[in-house]
C-alpha positions, -999 to +999 in steps of 0.1 A: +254+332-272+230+311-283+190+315-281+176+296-252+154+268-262+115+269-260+109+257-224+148+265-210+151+284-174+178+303-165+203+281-146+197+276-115+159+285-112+129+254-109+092+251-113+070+239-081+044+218-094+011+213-075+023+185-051+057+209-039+036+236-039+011+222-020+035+213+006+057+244+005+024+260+016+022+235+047+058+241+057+052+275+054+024+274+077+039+251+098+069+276+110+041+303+106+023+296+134+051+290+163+065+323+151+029+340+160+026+320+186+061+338+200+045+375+194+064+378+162+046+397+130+051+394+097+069+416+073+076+419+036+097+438+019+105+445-016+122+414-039+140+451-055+164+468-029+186+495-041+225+484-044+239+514-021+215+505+006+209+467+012+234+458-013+260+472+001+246+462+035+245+425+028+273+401+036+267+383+005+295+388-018+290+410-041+299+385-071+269+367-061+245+398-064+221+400-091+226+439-102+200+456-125+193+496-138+160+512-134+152+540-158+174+564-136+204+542-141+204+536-105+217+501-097+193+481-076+197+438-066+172+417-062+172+408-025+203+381-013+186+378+020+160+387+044+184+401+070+194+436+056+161+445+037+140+443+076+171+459+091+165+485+066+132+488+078+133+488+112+158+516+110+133+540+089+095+525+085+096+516+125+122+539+137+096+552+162+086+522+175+102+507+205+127+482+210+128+452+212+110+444+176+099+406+163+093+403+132+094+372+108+090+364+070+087+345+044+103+352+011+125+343-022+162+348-024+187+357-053+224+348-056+243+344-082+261+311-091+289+292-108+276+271-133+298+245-123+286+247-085+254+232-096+234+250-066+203+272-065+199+311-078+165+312-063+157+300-030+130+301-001+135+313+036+110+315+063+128+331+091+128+357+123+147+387+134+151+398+168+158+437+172+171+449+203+176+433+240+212+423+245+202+398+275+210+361+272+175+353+274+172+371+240+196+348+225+182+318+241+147+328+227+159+325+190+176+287+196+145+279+213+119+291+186+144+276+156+136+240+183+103+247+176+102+256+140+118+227+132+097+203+153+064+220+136+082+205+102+084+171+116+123+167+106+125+136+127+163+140+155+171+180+157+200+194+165+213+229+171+255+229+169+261+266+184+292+285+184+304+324+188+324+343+169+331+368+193+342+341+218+365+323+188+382+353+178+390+367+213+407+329+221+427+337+183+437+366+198+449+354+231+471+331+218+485+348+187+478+385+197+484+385+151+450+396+133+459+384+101+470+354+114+436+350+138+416+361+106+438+330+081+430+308+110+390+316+113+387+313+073+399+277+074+370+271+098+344+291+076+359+274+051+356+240+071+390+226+065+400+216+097+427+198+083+444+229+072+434+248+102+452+225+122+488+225+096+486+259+101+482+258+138+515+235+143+534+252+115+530+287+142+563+295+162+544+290+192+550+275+226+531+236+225+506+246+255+493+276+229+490+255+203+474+232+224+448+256+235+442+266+194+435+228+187+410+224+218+383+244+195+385+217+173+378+185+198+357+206+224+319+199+216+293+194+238+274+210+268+278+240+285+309+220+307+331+227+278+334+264+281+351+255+315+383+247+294+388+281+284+380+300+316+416+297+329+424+328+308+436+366+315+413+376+287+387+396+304+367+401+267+369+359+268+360+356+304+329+382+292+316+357+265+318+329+282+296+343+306+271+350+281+268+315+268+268+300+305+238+327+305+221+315+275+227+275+282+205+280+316+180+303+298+179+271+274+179+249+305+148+263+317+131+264+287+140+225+286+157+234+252+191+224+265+190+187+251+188+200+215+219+214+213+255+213+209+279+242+219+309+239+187+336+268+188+351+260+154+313+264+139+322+296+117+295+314+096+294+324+057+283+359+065+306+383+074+280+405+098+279+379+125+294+393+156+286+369+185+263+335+187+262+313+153+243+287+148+231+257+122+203+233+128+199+199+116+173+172+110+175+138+105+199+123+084+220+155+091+200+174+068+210+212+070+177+233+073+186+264+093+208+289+100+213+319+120+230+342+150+238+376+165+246+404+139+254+439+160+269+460+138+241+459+112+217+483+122+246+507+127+247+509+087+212+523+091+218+546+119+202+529+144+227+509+163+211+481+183+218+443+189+197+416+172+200+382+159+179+357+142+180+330+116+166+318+087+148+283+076+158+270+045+128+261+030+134+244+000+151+220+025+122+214+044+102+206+018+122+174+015+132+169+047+099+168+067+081+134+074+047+158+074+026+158+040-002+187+053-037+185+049-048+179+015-086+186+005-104+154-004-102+161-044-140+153-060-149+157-099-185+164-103-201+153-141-233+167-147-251+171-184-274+209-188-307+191-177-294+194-142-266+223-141-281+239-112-282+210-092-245+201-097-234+238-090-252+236-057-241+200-051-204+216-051-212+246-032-220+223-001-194+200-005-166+227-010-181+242+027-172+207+038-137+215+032-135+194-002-115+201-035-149+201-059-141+203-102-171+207-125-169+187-156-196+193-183-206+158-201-238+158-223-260+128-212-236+117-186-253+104-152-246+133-122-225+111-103-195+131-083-158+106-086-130+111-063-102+122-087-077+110-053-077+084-027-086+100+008-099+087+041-129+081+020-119+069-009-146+042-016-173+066-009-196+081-040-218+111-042-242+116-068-262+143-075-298+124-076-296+119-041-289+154-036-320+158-051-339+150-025-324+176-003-322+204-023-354+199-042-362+197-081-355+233-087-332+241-058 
């Protein structure tokens, strides 16, 4: 293998520069305050998890860990999502405190990929989790929030495409009463081949009305009035579900969230923990920028079962789909020669009080004038330190 040249990063890794940083920080902020504004706290945990803990907690395939020895030859990863790490924690650090728990984050994640894919090892998530309360309003509370988030960014049309995997499997199940087949069938739609889903679907020695009712997942999308297609069933674990969402869609309703979203049964998640509501939000231009759901069975894998669901912002996303640009400081370079040093420092003093971006440049028998090193509001405007003068006085 050969050495990696002077300024080479590993594959798949980038450098912010001041301008993306600048505005990672607003989108940050952005999301930031709805999710205080909500009664959620922040967290952060460790970018080092141990591999038999959160490792093997995560739904992230293990190919696509980053594994590592500490000096006890333990195995640790570094963190392939936000989801296990705070379920880890809620389960030990806050055992003792009550359910339900809101707590959000902000953080970098690590997963491993093929050259060839040409995606990111390293990526940003600002997100919430949800611990405990199994109401619909619960549910609805997350879709709403992600509204919100999303809004905050300025992404221009949103959209929230919401399915359930609970419901989806229990209508597999109905009709082909065949888990492997039900599971063969659900993979197509994770894998989003619809086209194969459906070849599979009519190549099934099944009577044309159940094959009819496995297609309807696929051309069923809108409101709430399309879960009325499947209530005509025997199921009472489908008839259950349904319920639920018909719960959540008026929680939305009356939270006026409704017109946001898009109820999609075929919409199948990567992660293998979710158990109930999925969902994926988009922007303008259909730009993918969030993701989340219900994950019940995680918390059992740290002994303290509960439900809870959440979802994550893709932030590196954001960053290029938001219209917003944040505040940036108006950006002034101050020259000054020796002869009147202490003028200058004070001169930036006040102005950085104003809110200003101030840089001190040293230039022997320079005049003390201060030059906007950026266009702002007041781009044609000119400070210099003689007039300060007068305020401050000869010798400050």
């Amino acid at each position: 293998m050969g050495k990696p040249r002077e300024f080479e990063k590993p594959m798949g890794v980038r450098d912010f520069l001041p301008e993306m940083a600048c505005k990672k920080q607003w989108v940050e902020r952005q999301v930031e305050e709805r999710f205080s504004a909500w009664g959620y706290q922040e967290v952060i945990t460790p970018t080092l998890e141990f591999y038999d803990t959160v490792g093997g907690a995560s739904a992230i395939d293990e190919d696509k860990l980053f594994k590592l020895l500490d000096g006890q030859g333990k195995t640790l990863v570094l963190r392939p999502d936000q989801t296990a790490p705070i379920a880890r924690v809620v389960a030990s650090l806050m055992r003792e405190v009550s359910l339900p728990i809101r707590l959000f984050y902000h953080a970098n994640v690590f997963r491993a990929q093929e050259r060839e894919a040409g995606r990111s090892a390293e990526f940003f998530q600002s997100g919430v989790e949800l611990v405990g309360d199994d109401s619909p309003e619960a549910d609805a509370e997350v879709l709403a929030l992600a509204v919100e988030s999303l809004q905050a960014c300025d992404v221009g049309s949103i959209q929230l495409a919401i399915g359930h995997i609970g419901l989806l499997d229990a209508l597999l199940m109905e009709q082909l009463n065949d888990r492997q087949t039900a599971e063969e069938l659900r993979e197509c739609l994770g894998r989003r081949n619809l086209v194969e889903y459906s070849t599979r679907v009519a190549s099934l020695e099944l009577s044309e009305e159940r094959k009819a009712r496995l297609l309807s997942v696929l051309n069923r999308r809108g409101d709430d009035r399309v879960l009325h297609l499947w209530k005509e069933t025997e199921s009472p674990r489908v008839r259950e579900m349904i319920a639920h969402l018909e719960a959540v869609w008026e929680a939305l309703r009356d939270w006026g969230m409704d017109r946001f979203m898009v109820l999609d049964l075929s919409l199948v998640g990567s992660l293998d923990y979710y158990t109930g509501l999925y969902f994926e939000g988009y922007g303008a231009a259909s730009y993918y920028l969030l993701s989340g759901g219900r994950y019940d069975r995680l918390l059992n894998r740290f002994d303290r079962p509960a439900p809870a669901r959440g979802f994550a912002l893709k932030t590196d996303r954001l960053i290029m789909a938001s219209r917003g640009t944040g505040t940036k400081k108006e950006r002034i370079t101050l020259t000054y020669d020796r002869t009147n040093r202490k003028q200058a420092f004070q001169e930036a003093e006040r102005l950085r009080k104003q809110g200003k971006a101030v840089t001190l440049r040293l230039v022997e028998g320079s005049s003390p004038v201060a030059i906007h090193s950026d266009a702002g509001e007041d781009s044609g405007r000119v400070e210099t330190c003689a007039a300060m003068q007068e305020e401050v006085g000869e010798n400050g």
